[in-house]
KOLVEXRO-806919 format. One record per residue: x, y, z of N, C-alpha, C in turn. Coordinates in steps of 0.001 Angstrom, whole numbers, plus 524288, in hexadecimal, padded with zeros to 5 digits. Example, Ala and Ser with C-alpha at 12.3 -4.5 7.8 and 13.67 -1.06 7.14 Angstrom:
2
833867E9C681E788300C7EE6C81E78833907F31C81E78 832327F73681BA8835667FBDC81BE4832648001E81EBE 
This chain:
244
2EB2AA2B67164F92E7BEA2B0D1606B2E752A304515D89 2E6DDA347A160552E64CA395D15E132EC32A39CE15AD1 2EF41A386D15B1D2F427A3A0D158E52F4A1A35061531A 2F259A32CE154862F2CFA2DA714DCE2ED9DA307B14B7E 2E8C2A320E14D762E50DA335314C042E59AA37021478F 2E6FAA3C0414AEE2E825A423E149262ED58A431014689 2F008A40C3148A42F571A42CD144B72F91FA3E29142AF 2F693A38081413C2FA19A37441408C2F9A7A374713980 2F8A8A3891134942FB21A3A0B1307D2FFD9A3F5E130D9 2FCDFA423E134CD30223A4634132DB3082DA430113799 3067CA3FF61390430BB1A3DB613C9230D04A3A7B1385D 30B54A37D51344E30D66A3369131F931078A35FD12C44 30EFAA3AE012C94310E3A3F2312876314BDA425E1291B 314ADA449312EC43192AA45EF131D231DADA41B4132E2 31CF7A3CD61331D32138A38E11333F321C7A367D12FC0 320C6A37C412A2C320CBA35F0123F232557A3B37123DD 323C2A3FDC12501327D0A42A0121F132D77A440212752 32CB5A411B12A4E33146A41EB12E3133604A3F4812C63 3333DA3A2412A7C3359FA33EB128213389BA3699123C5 33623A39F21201B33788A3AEF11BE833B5BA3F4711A7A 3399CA42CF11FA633E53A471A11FD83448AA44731219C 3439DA40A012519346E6A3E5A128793490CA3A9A123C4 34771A38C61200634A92A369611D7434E00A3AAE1175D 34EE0A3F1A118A7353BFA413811583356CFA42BD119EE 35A79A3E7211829360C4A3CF7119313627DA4279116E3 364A8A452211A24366E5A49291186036E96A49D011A1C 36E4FA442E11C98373D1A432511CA537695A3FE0117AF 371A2A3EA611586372ECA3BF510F8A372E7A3F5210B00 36EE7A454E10E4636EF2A4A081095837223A4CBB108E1 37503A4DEE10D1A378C2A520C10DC037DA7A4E8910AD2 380B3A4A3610CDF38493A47DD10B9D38425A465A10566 380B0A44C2106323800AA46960FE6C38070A4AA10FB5D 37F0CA4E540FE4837EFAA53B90FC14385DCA55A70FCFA 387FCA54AD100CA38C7DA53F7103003926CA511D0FF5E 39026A4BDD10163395A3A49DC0FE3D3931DA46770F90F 38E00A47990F74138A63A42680F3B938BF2A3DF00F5AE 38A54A3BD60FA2B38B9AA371B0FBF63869CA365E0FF57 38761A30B8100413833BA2FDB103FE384A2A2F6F10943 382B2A30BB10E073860DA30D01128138438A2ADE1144E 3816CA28A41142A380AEA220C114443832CA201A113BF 387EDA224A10F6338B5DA1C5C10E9439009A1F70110D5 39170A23B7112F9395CAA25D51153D39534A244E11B51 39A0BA24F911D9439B0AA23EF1232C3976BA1DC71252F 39398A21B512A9F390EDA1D9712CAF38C53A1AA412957 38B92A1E3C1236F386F1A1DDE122103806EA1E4512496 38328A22201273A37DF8A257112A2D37CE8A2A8F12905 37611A29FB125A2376B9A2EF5123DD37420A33E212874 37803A360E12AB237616A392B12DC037A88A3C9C130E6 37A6DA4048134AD37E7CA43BF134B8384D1A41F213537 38422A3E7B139BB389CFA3D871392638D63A3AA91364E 38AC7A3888132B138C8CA34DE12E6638FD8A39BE12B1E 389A7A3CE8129E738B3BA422C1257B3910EA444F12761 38F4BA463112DC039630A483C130DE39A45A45E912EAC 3995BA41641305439DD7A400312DB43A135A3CFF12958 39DAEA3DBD125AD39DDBA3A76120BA39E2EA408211C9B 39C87A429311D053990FA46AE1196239D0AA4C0311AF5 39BE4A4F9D11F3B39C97A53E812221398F0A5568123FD 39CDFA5AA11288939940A5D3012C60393ECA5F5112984 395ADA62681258239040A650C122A238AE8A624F1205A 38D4DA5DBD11DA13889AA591611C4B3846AA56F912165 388CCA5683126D8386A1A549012A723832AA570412D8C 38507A5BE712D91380ECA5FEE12F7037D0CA62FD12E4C 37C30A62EA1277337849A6222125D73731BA5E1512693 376B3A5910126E637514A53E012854370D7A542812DB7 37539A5653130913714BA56B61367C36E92A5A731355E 36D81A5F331341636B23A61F3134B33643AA60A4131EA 364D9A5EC812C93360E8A5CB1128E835D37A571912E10 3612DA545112DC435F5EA4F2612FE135CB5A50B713671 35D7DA564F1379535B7BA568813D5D3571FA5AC413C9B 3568CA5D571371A351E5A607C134CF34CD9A5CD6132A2 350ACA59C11304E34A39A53D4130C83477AA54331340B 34A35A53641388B3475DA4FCA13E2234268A549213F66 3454FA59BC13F2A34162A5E541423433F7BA5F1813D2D 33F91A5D931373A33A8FA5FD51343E337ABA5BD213414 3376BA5672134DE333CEA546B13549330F2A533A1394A 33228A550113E5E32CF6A5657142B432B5CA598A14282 32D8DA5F4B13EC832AA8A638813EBA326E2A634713A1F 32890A60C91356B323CBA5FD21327C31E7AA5B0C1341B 3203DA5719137EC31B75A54A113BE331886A576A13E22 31C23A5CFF1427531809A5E80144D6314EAA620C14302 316ACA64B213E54311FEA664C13A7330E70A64621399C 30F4EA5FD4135E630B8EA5BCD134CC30808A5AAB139E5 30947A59E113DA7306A8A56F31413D302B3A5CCC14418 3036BA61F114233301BEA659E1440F2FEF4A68A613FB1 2FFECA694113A5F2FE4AA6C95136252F775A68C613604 2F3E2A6E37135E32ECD9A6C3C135172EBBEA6A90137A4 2EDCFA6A5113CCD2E99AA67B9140452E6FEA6C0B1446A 2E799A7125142652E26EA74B41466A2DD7EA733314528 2D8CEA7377146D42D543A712B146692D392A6B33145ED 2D617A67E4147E82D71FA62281470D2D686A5EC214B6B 2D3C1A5B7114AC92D638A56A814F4D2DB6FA5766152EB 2DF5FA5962150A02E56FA5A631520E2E33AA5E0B1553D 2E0C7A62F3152922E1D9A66D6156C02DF63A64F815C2C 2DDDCA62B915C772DA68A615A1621E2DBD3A5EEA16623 2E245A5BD1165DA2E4A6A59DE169302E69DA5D9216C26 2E7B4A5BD9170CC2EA86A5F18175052EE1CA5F6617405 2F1E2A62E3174742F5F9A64E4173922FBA6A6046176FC 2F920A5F21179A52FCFFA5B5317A032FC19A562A17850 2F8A5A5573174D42F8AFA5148171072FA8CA524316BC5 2FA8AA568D16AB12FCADA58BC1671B30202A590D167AF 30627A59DF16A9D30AD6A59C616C6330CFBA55A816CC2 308E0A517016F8F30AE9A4B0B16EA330C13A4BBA16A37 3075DA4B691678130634A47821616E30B4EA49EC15E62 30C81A4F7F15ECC311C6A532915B5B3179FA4FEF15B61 31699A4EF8160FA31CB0A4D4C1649131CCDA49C0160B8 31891A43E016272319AFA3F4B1607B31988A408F1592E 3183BA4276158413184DA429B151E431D6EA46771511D 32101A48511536632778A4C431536232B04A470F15269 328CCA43321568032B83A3E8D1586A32C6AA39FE153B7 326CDA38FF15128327E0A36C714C20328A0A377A1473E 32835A3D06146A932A6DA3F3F142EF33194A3F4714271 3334DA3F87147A333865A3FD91464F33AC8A39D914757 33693A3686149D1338F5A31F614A5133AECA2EC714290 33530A300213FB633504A2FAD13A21338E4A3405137D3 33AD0A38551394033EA6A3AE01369D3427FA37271375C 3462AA35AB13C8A349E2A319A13D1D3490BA2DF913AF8 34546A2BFD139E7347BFA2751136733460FA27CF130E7 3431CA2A5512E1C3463FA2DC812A7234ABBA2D1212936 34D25A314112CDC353A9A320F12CFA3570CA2E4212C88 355F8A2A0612DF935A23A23BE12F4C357A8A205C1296B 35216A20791290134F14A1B8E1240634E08A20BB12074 35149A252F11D8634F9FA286411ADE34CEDA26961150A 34742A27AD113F734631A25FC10E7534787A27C91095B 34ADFA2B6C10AB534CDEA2DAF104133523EA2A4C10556 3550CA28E0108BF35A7CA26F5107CA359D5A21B210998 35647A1F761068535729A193A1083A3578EA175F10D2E 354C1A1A0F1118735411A17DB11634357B0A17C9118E2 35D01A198C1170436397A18BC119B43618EA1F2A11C09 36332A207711FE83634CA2568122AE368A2A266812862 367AAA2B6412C9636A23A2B3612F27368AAA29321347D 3699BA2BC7139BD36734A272C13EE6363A1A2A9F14232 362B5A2F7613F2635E65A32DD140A935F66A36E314523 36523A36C61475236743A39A414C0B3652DA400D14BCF 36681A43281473A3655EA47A6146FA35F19A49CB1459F 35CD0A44E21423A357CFA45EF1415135686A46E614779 3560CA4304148FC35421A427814F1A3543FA476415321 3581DA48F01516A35A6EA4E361544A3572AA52BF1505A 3558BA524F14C9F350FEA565C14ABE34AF3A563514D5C 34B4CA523414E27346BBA4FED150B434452A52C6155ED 34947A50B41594434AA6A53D515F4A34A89A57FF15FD4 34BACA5BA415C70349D4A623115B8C3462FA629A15DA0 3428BA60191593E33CA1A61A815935339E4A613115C52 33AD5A5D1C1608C337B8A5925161D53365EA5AD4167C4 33313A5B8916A1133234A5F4216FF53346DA5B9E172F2 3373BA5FC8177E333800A64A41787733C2FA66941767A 33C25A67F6170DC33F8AA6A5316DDE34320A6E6316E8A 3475FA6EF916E6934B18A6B6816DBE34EA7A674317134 34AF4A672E174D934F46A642F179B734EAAA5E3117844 34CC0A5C18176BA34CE1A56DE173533549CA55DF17108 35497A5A6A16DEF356F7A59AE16B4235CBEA5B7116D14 35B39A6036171223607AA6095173B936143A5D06176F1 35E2CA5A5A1783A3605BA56D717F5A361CDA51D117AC8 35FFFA4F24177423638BA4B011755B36840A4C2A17234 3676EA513916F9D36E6AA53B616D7E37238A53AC170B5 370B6A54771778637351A54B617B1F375F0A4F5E17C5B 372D9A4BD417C2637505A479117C4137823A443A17817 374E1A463F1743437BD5A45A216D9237E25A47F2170A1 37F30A4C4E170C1384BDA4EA51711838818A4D231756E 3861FA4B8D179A7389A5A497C180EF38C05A43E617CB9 38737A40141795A38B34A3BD01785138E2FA3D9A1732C 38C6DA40BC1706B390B3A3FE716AC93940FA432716DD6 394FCA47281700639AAFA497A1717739D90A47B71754E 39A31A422F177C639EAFA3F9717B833A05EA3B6C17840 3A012A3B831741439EFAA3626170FF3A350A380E16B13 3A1EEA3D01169353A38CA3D8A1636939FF7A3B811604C 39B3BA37CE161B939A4FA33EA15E0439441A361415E2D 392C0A36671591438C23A39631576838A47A32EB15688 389F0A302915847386C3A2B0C1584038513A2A2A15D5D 389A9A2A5E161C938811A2A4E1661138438A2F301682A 3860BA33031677A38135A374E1683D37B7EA375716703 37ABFA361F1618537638A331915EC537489A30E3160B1 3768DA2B44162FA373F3A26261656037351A285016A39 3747CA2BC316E1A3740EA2E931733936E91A3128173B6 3703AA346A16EC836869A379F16DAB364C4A33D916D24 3665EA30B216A37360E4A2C90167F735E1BA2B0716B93 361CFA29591707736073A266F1751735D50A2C4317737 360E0A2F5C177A835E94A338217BB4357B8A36E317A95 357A4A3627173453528BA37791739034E22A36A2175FD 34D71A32671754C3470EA313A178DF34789A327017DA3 34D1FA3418180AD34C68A32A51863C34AF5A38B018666 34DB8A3B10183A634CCCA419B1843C34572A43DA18321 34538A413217ECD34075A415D17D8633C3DA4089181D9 33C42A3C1C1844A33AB2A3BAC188AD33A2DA3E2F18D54 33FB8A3E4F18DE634009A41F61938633D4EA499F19354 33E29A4A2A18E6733E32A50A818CFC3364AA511D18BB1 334E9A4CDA18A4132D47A4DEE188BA32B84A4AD718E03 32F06A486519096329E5A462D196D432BB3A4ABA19986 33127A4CE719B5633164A506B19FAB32EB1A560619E26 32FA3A5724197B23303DA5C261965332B68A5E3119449 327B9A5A2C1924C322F5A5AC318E9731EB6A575A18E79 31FF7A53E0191E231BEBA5141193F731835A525719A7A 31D57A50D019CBE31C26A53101A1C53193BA58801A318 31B78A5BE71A0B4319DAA61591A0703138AA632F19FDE 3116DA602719BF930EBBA5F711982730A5FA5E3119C9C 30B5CA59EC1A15B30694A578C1A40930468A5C5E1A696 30820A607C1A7F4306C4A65BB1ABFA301B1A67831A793 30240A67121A1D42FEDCA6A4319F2B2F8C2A693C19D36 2F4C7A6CAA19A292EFCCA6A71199002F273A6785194AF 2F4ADA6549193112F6DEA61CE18DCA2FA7AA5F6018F03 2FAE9A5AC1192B82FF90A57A0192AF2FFB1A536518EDC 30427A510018E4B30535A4EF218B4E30576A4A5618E33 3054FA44C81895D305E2A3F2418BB030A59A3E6118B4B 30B6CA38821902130FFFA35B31905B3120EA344218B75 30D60A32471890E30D15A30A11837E31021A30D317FE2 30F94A359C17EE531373A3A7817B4B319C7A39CC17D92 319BAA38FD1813831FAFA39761836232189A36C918098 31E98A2ED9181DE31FD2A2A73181CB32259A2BC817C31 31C33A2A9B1780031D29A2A87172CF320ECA2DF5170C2 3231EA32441715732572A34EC16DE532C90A3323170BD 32CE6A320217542331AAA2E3C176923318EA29E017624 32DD8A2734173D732EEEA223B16F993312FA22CF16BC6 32EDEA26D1167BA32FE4A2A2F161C93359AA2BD316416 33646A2C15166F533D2EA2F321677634083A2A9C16881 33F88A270B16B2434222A21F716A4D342BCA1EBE16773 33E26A1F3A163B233DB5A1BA015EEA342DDA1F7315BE8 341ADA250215C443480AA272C1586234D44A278715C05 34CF5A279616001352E6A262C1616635466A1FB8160D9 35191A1E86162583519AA17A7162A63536FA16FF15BCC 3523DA194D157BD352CDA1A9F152F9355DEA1BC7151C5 35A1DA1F4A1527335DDEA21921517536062A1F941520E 360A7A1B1D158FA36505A1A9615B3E3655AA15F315806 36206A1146155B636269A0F1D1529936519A0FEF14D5F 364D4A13BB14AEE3679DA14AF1483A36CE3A1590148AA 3701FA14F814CE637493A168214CBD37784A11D2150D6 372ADA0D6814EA437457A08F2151A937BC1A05C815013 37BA9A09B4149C838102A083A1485A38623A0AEE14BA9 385C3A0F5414E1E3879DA116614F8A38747A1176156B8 38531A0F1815786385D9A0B5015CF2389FEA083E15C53 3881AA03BB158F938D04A006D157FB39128A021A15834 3913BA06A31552C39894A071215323398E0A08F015A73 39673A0E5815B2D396CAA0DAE1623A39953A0A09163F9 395D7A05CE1642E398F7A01C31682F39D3E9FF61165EB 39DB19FFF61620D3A35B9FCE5160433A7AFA027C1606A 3A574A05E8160B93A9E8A0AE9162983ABFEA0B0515E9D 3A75AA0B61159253AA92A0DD0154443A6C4A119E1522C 3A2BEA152F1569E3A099A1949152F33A460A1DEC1536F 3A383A20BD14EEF3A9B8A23BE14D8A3A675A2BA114F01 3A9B8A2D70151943A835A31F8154CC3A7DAA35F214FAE 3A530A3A60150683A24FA3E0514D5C3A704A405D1488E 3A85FA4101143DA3ABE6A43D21433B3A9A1A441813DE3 3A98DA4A5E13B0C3A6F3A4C11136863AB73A4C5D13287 3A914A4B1612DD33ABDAA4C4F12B383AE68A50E0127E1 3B2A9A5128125DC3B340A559D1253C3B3C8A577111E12 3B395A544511CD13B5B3A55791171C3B26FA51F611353 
């Protein structure tokens, strides 16, 4: 109750502008800026890095990732402002500090869950977007215990895309692997810990914010439900950029 009570306008404001950052397609800005084309109707018609790779070039694409994975970490960092700017002297200030840490986590969690889809239902480009892989991975930066989020599921892209060649299978590898990481890294690492202290934290918090991480891998991996298919029919086509 204290958390719908006390903060939820600046949570519904923090996930108004996550939505909104998350929807400039900047794999549709660059390739425009690029070849004046739309990358939608090139290749897979996915607007997002590896389409750009290899439809577009290396330089478009890596702009691409870089923009589309600066979303993810500016819009939990402008939440946890919001969710922190004026509240000395306040109702806010008076929670325990590990209610305060909940309430942050779970509001990191839907802020970037609303950046991703953003990214995929973008509202300046007609709702056509990309499958949110790299946003997601801006996300994981941020997101405690920072940065091992984000290295322990890169770790796992990389074992399948380099046994693989194929950046779909790697993708769909992380998607799965988020929540489990998420999980395993806040009960052993930041939960548990937490009971030794005057401020432990609830099961609670675990639960909910590895829901919020499943609802976006479960998300992603949906999105690239086209690219399963070709999988099993053993026609998704292995990584190769373009050059010219």
């Amino acid at each position: 109750m204290e958390f719908l009570t006390l903060y939820w306008w600046r949570l519904l404001i923090g996930i108004a502008v996550s939505y909104l950052l998350g929807s400039f397609s900047f794999a549709v800005i660059f390739t425009k800026l690029s070849k004046n084309q739309d990358v939608r109707k090139m290749g897979s018609g996915n607007a997002g890095f590896t389409n750009v790779l290899r439809s577009v070039g290396v330089v478009p694409a890596i702009f691409t990732f870089v923009f589309d994975c600066l979303k993810g970490i500016i819009a939990i960092l402008i939440t946890v402002w919001l969710m922190k700017v004026g509240t000395e002297g306040t109702a806010v200030d008076t929670l325990s500090e590990a209610s305060k840490y909940e309430y942050l986590t779970i509001a990191k969690c839907l802020a970037g869950m609303f950046c991703v889809l953003g990214h995929s239902f973008p509202v300046f480009f007609g709702f056509k977007g990309g499958k949110g892989v790299t946003t997601m991975a801006g996300i994981l930066l941020v997101l405690d215990p920072s940065p091992w989020l984000l290295v322990l599921n890169l770790a796992v892209f990389l074992v399948f895309f380099l046994s693989t060649k194929i950046i779909s299978v790697g993708s769909i590898a992380c998607t799965v692997s988020v929540p489990i990481w998420h999980f395993l890294v806040n009960f052993f690492f930041i939960y548990r810990p937490s009971l030794t202290t005057d401020s432990p934290l609830s099961l609670t918090y675990v639960i909910v914010t590895t829901v919020i991480m499943l609802l976006i891998g479960g998300f992603v991996a949906f999105m690239h439900r086209a690219n399963i298919g070709r999988l099993i029919r053993g026609e998704e086509k292995k990584i190769k950029a373009k050059t010219s």
